[in-house]
C-alpha positions in Angstrom: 90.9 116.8 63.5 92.5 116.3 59.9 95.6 114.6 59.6 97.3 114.5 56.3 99.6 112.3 54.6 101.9 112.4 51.6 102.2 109.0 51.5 98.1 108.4 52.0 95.7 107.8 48.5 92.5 107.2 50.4 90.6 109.1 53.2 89.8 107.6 56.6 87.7 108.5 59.4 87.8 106.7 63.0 86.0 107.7 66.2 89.1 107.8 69.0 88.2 106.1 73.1 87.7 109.3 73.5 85.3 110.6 70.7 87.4 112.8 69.7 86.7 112.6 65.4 90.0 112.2 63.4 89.5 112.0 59.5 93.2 111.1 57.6 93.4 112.4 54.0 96.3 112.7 51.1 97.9 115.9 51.1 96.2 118.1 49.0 92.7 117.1 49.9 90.2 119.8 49.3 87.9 121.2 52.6 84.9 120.3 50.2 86.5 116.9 49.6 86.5 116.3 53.7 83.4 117.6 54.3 81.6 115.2 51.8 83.5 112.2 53.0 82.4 112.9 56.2 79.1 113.8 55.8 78.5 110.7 53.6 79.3 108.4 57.0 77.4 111.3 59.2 75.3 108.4 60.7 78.3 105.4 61.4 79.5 109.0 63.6 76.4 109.7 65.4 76.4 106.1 66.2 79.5 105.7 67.2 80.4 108.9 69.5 76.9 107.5 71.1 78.7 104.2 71.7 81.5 105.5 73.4 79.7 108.3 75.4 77.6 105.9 77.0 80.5 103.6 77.5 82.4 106.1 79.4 79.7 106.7 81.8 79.0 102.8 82.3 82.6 102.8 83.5 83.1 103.2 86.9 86.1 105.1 88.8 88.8 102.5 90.3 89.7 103.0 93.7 92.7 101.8 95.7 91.6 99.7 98.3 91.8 96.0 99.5 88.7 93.9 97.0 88.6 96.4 94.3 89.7 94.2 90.7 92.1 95.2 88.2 92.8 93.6 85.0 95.6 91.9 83.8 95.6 89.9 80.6 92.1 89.5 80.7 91.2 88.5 84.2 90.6 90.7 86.8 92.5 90.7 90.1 91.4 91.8 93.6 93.6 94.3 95.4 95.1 93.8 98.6 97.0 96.8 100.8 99.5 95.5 102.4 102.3 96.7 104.8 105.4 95.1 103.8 106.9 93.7 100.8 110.0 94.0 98.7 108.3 96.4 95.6 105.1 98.8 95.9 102.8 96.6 93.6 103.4 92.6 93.4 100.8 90.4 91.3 100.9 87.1 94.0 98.7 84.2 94.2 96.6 85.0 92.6 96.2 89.0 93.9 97.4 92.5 92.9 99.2 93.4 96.7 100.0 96.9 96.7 102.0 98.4 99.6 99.6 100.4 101.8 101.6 103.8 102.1 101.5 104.0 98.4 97.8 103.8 98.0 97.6 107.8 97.7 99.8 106.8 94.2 97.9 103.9 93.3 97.5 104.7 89.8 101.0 105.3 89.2 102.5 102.1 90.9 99.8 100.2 88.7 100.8 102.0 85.2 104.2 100.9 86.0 103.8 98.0 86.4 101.7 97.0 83.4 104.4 99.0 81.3 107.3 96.8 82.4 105.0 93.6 82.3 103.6 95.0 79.0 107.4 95.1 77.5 108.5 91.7 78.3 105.3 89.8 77.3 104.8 91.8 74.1 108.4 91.7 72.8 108.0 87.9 72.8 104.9 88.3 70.9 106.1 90.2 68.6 108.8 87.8 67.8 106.6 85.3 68.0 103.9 86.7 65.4 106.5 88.6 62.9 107.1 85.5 60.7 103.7 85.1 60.1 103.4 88.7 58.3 107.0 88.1 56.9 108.7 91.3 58.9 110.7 92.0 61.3 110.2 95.0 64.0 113.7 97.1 65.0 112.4 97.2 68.6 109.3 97.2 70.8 108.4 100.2 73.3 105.9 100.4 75.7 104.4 103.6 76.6 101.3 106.4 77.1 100.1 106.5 73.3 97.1 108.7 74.1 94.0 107.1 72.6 96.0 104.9 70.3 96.4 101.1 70.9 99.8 101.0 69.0 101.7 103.1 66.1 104.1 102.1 63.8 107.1 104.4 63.7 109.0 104.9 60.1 112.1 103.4 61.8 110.5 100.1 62.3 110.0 100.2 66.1 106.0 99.3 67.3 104.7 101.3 70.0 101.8 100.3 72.6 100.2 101.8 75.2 100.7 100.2 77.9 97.2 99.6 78.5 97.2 97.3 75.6 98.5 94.4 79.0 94.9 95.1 79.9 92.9 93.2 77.6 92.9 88.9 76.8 95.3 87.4 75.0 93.8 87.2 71.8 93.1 90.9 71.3 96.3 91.8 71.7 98.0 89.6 69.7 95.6 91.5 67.1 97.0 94.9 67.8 100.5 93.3 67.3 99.5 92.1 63.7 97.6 95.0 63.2 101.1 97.2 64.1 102.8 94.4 62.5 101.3 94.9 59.0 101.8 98.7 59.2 105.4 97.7 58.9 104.5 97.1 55.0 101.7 99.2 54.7 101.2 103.0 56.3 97.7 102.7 55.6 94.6 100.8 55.8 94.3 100.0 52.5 92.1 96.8 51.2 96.0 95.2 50.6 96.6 96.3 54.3 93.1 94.6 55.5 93.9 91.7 53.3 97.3 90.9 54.9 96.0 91.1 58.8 93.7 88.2 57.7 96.2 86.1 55.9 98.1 86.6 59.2 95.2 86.3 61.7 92.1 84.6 59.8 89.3 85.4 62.6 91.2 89.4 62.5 87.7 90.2 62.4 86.2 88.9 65.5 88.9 90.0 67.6 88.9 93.6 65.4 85.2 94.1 66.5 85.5 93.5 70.4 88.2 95.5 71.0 86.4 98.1 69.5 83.2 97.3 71.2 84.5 95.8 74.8 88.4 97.4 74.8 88.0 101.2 76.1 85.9 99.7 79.1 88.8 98.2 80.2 91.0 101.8 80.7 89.3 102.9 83.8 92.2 102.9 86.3 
């Protein structure tokens, strides 16, 4: 896929979670201009769709029943059914307890609850982690964002998938900068990279894991 950009001066190419190739241009770019860029970093492709292919098959199918784990920040949680308590999914000493007759919608009761978790906890992050890039977000969603972490909307509100409640601490605190940064810069320009560090100093580390550890996490 091509995506252009009037406000874009550079090209871009990513590999998406789902290898799915996206390559972002300026308006204007030329098909002959594309196809060069992309066949210059033909190899970095090949390696990474093989990544994430082999990734998705390492990842194995979550089911809804008492001792399978789910993450949460990080850790991972064992599952118990159970046949009474006051909300479908509760997160309780120490296990996810999902109510038994609601198994059949497991994936649903859990998605909603790591979006409403996923608002609170990343709203106070946000805030938290603005002043350090010297901005200030209009407001915080929480929602399905496809294969995208976050986005950065023109009005100034940062989106995440909800999925982003998935991974440690640390990583997504990086997608907050990361979204956080967008608010000055669209794109990811050397300024954009160099602003992310001044913000986040080991941006790097925590860049390459999610990118190497973060789509084994989405398996629910």
């Amino acid at each position: 896929d091509v995506v252009y950009s009037p406000r874009r001066r550079t090209m871009e190419l990513s590999v998406e979670r789902d290898g799915a190739l996206v390559v972002r241009a300026p308006d204007g770019a030329t098909n002959d201009r594309l196809e060069s860029f992309v066949r210059d970093k033909r190899a970095w492709v090949y390696k990474k769709v093989a990544e994430k292919e082999a990734l998705r098959h390492a990842t194995p199918v979550k089911e809804y029943v008492s001792g399978e784990g789910f993450p949460y920040l990080g850790r991972s949680y064992r599952l118990l059914l159970v046949d009474l308590q006051d909300a479908p999914l509760r997160l309780d000493a120490g296990r996810f307890r999902l109510l038994r007759a609601e198994a059949a919608h497991g994936r649903a009761q859990f998605i909603a609850w790591y979006t409403e978790h996923a608002r609170v906890w990343l709203r106070r992050r946000v805030a938290a982690l603005a002043p350090r890039v010297g901005v200030e977000a209009a407001d915080v969603e929480v929602r399905d964002l496809g294969y995208r972490w976050g986005s950065c909307g023109r009005a100034g509100t940062l989106n995440f998938h909800w999925s982003v409640i998935l991974l440690p601490p640390g990583i997504v605190e990086y997608v907050v900068v990361h979204e956080l940064v967008h608010l000055r810069e669209r794109n990811h320009t050397p300024e954009f990279w160099l602003r992310v560090e001044r913000a986040m100093p080991d941006y790097l580390r925590r860049k390459e894991w999610l990118a190497e550890k973060g789509a084994g996490l989405i398996v629910i």
